[in-house]
C-alpha positions in Angstrom: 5.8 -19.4 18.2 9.3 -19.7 17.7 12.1 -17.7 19.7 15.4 -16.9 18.4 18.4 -15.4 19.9 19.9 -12.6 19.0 23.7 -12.1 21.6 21.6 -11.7 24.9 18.4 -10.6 23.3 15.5 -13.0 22.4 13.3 -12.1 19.6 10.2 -13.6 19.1 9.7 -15.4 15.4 6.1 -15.3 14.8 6.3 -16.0 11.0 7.3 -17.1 8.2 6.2 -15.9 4.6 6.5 -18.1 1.5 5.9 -16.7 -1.4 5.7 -17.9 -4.9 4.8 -15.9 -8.0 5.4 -15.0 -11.9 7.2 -12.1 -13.6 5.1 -10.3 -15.1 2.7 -10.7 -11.8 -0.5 -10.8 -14.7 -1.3 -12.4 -17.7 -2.7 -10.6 -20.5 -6.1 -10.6 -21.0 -5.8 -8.0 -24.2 -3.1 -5.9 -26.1 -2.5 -2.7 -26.4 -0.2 -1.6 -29.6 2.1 1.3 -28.5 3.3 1.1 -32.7 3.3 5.0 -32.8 4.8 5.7 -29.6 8.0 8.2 -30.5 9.0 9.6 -26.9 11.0 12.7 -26.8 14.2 11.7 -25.6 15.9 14.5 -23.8 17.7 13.6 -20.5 17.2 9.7 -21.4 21.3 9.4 -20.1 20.9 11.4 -16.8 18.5 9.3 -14.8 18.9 5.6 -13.3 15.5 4.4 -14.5 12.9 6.7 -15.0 14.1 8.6 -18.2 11.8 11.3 -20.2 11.0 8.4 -22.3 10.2 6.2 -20.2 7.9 8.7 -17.7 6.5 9.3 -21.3 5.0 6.2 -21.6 3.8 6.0 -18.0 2.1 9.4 -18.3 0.2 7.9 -21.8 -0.7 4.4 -19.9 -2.1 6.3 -17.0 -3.8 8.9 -19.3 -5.2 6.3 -21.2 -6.5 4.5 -18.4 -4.7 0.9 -19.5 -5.2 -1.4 -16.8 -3.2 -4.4 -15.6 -4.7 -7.0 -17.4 -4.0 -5.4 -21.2 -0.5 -6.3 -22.2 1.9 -3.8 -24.1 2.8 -4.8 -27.5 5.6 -3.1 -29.0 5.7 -4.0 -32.0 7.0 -1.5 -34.3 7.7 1.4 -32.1 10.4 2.9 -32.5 11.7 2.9 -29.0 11.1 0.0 -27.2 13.7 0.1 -24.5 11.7 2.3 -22.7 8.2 0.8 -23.0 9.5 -2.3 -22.0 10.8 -0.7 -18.7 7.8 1.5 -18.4 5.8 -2.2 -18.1 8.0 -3.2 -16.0 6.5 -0.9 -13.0 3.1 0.1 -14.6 0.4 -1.0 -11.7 3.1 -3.4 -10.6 4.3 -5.2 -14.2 2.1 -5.7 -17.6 2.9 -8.8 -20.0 5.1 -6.7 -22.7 6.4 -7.9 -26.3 8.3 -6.9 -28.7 7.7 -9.8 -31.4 5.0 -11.4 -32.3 5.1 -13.8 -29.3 4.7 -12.9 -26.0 8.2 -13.5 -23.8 6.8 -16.3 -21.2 6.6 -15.7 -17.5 9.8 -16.4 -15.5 8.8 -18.1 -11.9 9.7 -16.6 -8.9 9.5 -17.9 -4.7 10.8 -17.4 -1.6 10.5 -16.7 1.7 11.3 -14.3 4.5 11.2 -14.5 8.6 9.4 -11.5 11.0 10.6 -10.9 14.1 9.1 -9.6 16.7 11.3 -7.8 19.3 9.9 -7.8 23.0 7.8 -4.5 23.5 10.2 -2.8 25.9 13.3 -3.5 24.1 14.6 -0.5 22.5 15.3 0.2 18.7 18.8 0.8 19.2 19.3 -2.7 21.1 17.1 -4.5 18.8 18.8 -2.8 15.0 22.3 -4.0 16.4 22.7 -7.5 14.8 20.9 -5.3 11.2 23.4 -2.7 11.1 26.4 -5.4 11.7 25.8 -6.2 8.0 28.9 -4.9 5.4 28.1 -3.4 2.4 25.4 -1.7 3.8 23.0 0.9 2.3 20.7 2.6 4.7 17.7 4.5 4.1 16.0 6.2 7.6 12.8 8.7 7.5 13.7 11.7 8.8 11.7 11.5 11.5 13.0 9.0 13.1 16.1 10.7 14.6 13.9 13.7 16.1 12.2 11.0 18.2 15.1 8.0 18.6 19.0 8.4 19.6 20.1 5.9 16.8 23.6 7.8 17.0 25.5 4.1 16.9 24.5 4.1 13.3 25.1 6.0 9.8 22.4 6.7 7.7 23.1 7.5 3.9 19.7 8.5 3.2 17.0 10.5 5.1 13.6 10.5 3.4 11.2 13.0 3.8 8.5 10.9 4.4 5.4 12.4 2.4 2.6 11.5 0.1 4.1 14.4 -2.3 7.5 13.0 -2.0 6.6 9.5 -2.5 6.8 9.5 -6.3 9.6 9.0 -8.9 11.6 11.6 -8.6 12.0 10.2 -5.1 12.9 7.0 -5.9 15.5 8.2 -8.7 17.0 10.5 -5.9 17.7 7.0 -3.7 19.1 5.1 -6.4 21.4 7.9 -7.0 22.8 8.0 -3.7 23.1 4.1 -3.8 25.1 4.5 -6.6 27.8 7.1 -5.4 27.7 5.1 -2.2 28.9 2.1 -4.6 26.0 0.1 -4.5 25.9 -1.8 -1.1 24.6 -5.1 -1.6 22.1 -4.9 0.6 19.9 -2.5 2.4 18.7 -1.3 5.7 15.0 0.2 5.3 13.7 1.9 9.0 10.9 3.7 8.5 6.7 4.1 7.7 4.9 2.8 5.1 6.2 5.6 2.9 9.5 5.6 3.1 9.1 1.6 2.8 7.0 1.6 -0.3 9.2 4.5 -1.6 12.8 3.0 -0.7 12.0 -0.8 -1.4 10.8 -0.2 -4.6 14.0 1.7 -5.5 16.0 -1.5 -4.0 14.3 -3.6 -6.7 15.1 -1.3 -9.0 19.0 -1.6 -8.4 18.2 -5.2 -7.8 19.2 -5.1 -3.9 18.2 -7.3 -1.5 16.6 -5.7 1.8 15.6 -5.7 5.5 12.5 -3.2 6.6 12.5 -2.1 10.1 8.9 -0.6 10.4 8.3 2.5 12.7 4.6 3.3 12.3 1.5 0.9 13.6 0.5 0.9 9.5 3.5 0.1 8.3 3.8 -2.8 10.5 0.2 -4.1 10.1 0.6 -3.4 6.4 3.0 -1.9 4.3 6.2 -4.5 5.4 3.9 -7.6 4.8 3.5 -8.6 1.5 5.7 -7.2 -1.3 3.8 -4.6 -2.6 6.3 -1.7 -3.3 5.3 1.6 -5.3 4.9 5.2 -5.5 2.0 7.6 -6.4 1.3 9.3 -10.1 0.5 12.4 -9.7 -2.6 13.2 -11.1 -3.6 9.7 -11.8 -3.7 8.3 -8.3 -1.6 6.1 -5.3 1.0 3.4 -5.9 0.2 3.4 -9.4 3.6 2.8 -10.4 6.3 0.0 -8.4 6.6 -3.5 -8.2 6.3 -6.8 -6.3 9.5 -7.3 -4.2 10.1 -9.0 -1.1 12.0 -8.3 1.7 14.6 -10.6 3.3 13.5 -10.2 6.3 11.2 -7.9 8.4 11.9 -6.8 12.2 9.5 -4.9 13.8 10.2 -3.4 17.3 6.9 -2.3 19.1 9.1 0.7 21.0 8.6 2.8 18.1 5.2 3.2 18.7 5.8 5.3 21.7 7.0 8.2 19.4 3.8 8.4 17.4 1.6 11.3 17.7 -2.8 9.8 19.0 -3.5 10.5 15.5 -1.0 8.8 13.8 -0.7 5.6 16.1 -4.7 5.3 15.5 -4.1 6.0 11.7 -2.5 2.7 11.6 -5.1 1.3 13.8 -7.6 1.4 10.8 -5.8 -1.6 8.9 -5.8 -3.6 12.4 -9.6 -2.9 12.7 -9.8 -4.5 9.1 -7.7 -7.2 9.5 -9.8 -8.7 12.6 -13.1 -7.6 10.0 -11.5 -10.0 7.6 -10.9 -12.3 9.9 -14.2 -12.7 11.2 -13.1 -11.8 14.9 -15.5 -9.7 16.8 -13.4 -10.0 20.3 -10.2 -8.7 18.6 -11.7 -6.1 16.7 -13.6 -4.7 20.0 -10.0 -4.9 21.7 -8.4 -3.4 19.3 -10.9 -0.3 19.0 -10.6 -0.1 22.8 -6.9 -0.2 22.7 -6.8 2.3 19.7 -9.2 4.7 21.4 -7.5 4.4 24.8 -4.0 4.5 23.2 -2.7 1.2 25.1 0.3 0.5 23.6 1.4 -2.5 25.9 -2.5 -3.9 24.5 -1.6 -3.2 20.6 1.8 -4.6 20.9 0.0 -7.8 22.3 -2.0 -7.9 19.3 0.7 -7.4 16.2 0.9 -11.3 16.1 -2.4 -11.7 15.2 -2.8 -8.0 13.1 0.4 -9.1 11.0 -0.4 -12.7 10.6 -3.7 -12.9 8.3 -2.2 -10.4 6.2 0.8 -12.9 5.4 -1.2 -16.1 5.4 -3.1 -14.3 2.6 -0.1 -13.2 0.8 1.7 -16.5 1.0 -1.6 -17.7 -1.0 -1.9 -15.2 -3.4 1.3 -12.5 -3.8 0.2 -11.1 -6.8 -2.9 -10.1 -6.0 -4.8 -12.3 -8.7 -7.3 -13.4 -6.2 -7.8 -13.9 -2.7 -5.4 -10.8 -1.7 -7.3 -8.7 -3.7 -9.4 -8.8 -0.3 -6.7 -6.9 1.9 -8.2 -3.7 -0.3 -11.6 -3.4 1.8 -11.7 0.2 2.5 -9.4 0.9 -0.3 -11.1 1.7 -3.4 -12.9 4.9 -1.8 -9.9 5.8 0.9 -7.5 6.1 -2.4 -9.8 8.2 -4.0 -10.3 10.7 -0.7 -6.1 10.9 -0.9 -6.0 11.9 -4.0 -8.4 14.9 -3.4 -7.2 15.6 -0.1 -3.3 16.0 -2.4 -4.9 17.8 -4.9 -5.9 20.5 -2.9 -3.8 20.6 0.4 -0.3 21.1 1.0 1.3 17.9 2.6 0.6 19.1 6.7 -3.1 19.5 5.8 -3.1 15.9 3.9 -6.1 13.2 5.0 -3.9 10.1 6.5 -4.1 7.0 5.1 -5.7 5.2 8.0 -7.8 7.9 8.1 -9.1 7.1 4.6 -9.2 3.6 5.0 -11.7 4.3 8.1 -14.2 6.2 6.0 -13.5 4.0 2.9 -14.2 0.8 5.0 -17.5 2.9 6.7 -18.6 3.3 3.1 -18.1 0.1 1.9 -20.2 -2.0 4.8 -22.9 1.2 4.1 -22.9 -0.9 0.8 -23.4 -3.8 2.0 -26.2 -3.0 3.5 -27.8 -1.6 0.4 -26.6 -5.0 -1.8 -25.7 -7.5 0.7 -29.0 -10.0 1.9 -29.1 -10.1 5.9 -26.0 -7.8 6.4 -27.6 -4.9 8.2 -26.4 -6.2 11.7 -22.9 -6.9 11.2 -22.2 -3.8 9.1 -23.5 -2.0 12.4 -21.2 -3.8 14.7 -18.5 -3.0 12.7 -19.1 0.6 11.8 -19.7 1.0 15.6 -16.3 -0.7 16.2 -14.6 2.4 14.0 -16.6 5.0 15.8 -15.6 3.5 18.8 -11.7 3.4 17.7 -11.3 7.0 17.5 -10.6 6.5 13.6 -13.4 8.4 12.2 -12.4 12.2 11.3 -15.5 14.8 12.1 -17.6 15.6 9.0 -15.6 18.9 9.6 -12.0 17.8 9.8 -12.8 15.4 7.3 -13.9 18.4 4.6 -10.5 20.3 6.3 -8.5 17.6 4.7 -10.4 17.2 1.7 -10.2 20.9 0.9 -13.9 20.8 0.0 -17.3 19.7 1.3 -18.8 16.7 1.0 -22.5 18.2 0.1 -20.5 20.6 -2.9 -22.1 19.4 -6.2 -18.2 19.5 -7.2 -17.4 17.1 -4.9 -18.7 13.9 -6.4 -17.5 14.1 -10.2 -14.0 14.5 -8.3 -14.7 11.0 -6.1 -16.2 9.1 -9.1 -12.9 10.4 -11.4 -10.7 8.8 -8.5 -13.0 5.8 -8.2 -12.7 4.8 -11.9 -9.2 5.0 -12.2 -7.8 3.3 -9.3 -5.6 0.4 -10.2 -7.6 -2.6 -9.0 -10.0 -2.0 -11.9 -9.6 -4.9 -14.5 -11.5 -3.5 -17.3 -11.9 -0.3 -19.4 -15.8 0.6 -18.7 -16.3 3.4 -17.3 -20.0 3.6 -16.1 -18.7 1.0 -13.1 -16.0 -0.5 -10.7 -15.0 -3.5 -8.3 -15.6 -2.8 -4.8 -14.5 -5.6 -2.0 -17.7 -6.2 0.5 -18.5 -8.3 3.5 -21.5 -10.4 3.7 -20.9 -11.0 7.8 -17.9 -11.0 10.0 -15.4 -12.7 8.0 -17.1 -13.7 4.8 -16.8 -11.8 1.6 -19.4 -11.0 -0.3 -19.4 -11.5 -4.2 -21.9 -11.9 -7.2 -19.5 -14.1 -9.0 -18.5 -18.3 -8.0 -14.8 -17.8 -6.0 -15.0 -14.3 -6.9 -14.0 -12.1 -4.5 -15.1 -8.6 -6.8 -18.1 -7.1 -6.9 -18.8 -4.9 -9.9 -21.7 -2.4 -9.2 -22.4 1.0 -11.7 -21.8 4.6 -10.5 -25.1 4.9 -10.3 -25.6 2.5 -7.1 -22.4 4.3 -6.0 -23.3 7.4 -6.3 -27.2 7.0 -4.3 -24.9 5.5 -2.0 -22.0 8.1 -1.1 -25.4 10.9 -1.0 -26.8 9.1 1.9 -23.2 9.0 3.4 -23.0 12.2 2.9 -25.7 12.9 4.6 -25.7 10.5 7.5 -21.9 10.9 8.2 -20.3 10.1 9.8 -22.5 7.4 10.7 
């Protein structure tokens, strides 16, 4: 552990990411001809980036269900200005071309420090040295000054931090204000893992460096570490639109977790619990879950080192997601597929949490495993009891509440499977299956394919599956 200083405060500098990647983040595995794409064109002067033609193209990717392995050839269209920005933030970047050779991959690294602050240190003391940056543009949830006296400090942007807002017209509406505030070189970022998917994303965009400050247990287990930026498309699915850009450097100051609401701070708890799954660490997960259900917050704050460090260890080996990271999804393919419902039919207030759905998702996944996986029954136990015992797991009721429909309708599943087959981790075009990430034991993924980490299974399997859960939840 390394300790910095920061006037008479001492911050704690647990890690350090490095990260090296290509732009695009894929290669192309197949092409898809966009020759007779003719977008309408109204409004394309008014907006910073996202212009009709350009959401035009998005809207036709997603509808078509392209994934981010088929490249975008643009050969002959018409407009291509658009389609190449379009590719640009489709699932995260697509190869594009607009000759008959493909423009080569530009190589891209770095690296970026997180800092700890002491847990009773508070936010105002610890964002001092961030906010004596010039040029500064600074995007705060607007949350965060119900809760915190951050007086000392100006924000030029309050984001209403919610899945319904976290989409482009969002991230056009920050750029905007970047722009009439001149275009600060660099920006200030304090908030959840909305407003810091939402607002870094729209930092790349202007091609701003930035600092995130997380406030929420997830955004500091997950959404600050590891470059994934994005917003939701509306009715495709989450973060199916943004990019891979790193910050300059994190800071996360444990005090905010004071001002979270039980449901909330154990929201975040369900990436924690997966991290220590992952990890193949029983005694931290069991910690965790008692910390989670007890709401310690001296006992979480001990743990962030550990929470936030395998997530960046894997990033610093793969931060495109090409491989190994693919694994931080555990939980995800099924909790992304619950949001989307649960947005679909319930205004923002009534909307599933993330953690929430990452709880169930991960519950279903290790109920998998114990249908596909050889000698898994016992550890998928332990760790579905470790959830129950966090708190994490809605009711069946409250569960259908934020679903906005039961889970024994006959409706219910032909919604799920829709969500299931077009979630962005899928890396082909059939649609009678998709990849799922599975444990094998504490620690050790599962997968039917040599240094695979993807298992492909058919709807069918899913689907015999998701009726027992259904039955049995929650567990």
């Amino acid at each position: 552990m390394k300790l910095i200083s920061q006037g008479n405060l001492i911050l704690k500098t647990n890690l350090t990411v490095n990260w090296t990647m290509q732009n695009p983040p894929t290669s192309a595995k197949a092409w898809h001809s966009w020759a007779s794409f003719n977008p309408n064109l109204t409004g394309h002067n008014e907006s910073i980036f996202f212009d009709s033609a350009t959401r035009e193209a998005l809207d036709l990717a997603l509808s078509q269900k392209l994934d981010r392995f088929t490249g975008w050839e643009a050969l002959g269209a018409p407009e291509r200005g658009p389609l190449a920005k379009a590719a640009s933030v489709f699932k995260r970047g697509v190869p594009f071309k607009s000759c008959d050779t493909e423009s080569e991959a530009v190589p891209l690294s770095g690296s970026y420090p997180i800092e700890i602050a002491p847990a009773h240190i508070h936010p105002v003391e610890a964002l001092k040295e961030a906010f004596l940056t010039k040029n500064l543009f600074v995007v705060i949830d607007r949350n965060i000054p119900e809760h915190w006296n951050l007086s000392p400090f100006k924000a030029d942007f309050h984001l209403e931090a919610n899945e319904k807002n976290k989409n482009v017209d969002t991230v056009e509406h920050i750029c905007k204000a970047a722009k009439k505030a001149r275009s600060p070189d660099h920006w200030l970022i304090i908030g959840g893992g909305i407003t810091a998917d939402t607002a870094a994303f729209a930092a790349n965009i202007m091609k701003k460096s930035f600092t995130l400050v997380p406030t929420t247990l997830l955004a500091m287990a997950d959404a600050c570490v590891g470059g994934k930026t994005g917003v939701n498309a509306h009715p495709f699915g989450k973060n199916l639109i943004g990019s891979f850009a790193f910050p300059e450097k994190v800071l996360v100051i444990p005090q905010f977790l004071k001002s979270l609401s039980t449901r909330v701070l154990r929201s975040g708890g369900a990436e924690c619990l997966k991290h220590a799954f992952l990890a193949g660490k029983p005694e931290k997960a069991a910690k965790i879950a008692d910390a989670l259900k007890e709401v310690n917050l001296l006992s979480l704050s001990e743990e962030l080192e550990f929470i936030i460090e395998l997530k960046a260890k894997v990033v610093a080996e793969d931060p495109t997601e090409k491989g190994k990271r693919a694994t931080l999804n555990l939980g995800h393919t099924l909790a992304h597929a619950l949001e989307a419902i649960s947005h679909k039919h319930n205004p923002p207030d009534q909307h599933i949490h993330h953690g929430e759905a990452v709880a169930v998702g991960l519950a279903f996944c290790f109920l998998i495993s114990k249908k596909v996986v050889p000698n898994s029954v016992s550890s998928m136990d332990t760790m579905i009891g470790c959830l129950i015992n966090s708190g994490l797991m809605p009711t069946k009721s409250r569960l259908q509440e934020h679903l906005g429909l039961s889970l024994d309708d006959e409706q219910t599943w032909p919604q799920v499977s829709h969500y299931l087959l077009n979630d962005k981790k899928k890396s082909d075009h059939h649609q009678d299956a998709c990849n799922w990430i599975l444990l094998e034991e504490w620690g050790k993924i599962f997968s039917d394919k040599p240094d695979g980490f993807l298992v492909r299974l058919p709807l069918s399997k899913i689907r015999e599956v998701w009726d027992q859960f259904v039955r049995e939840y929650p567990l």
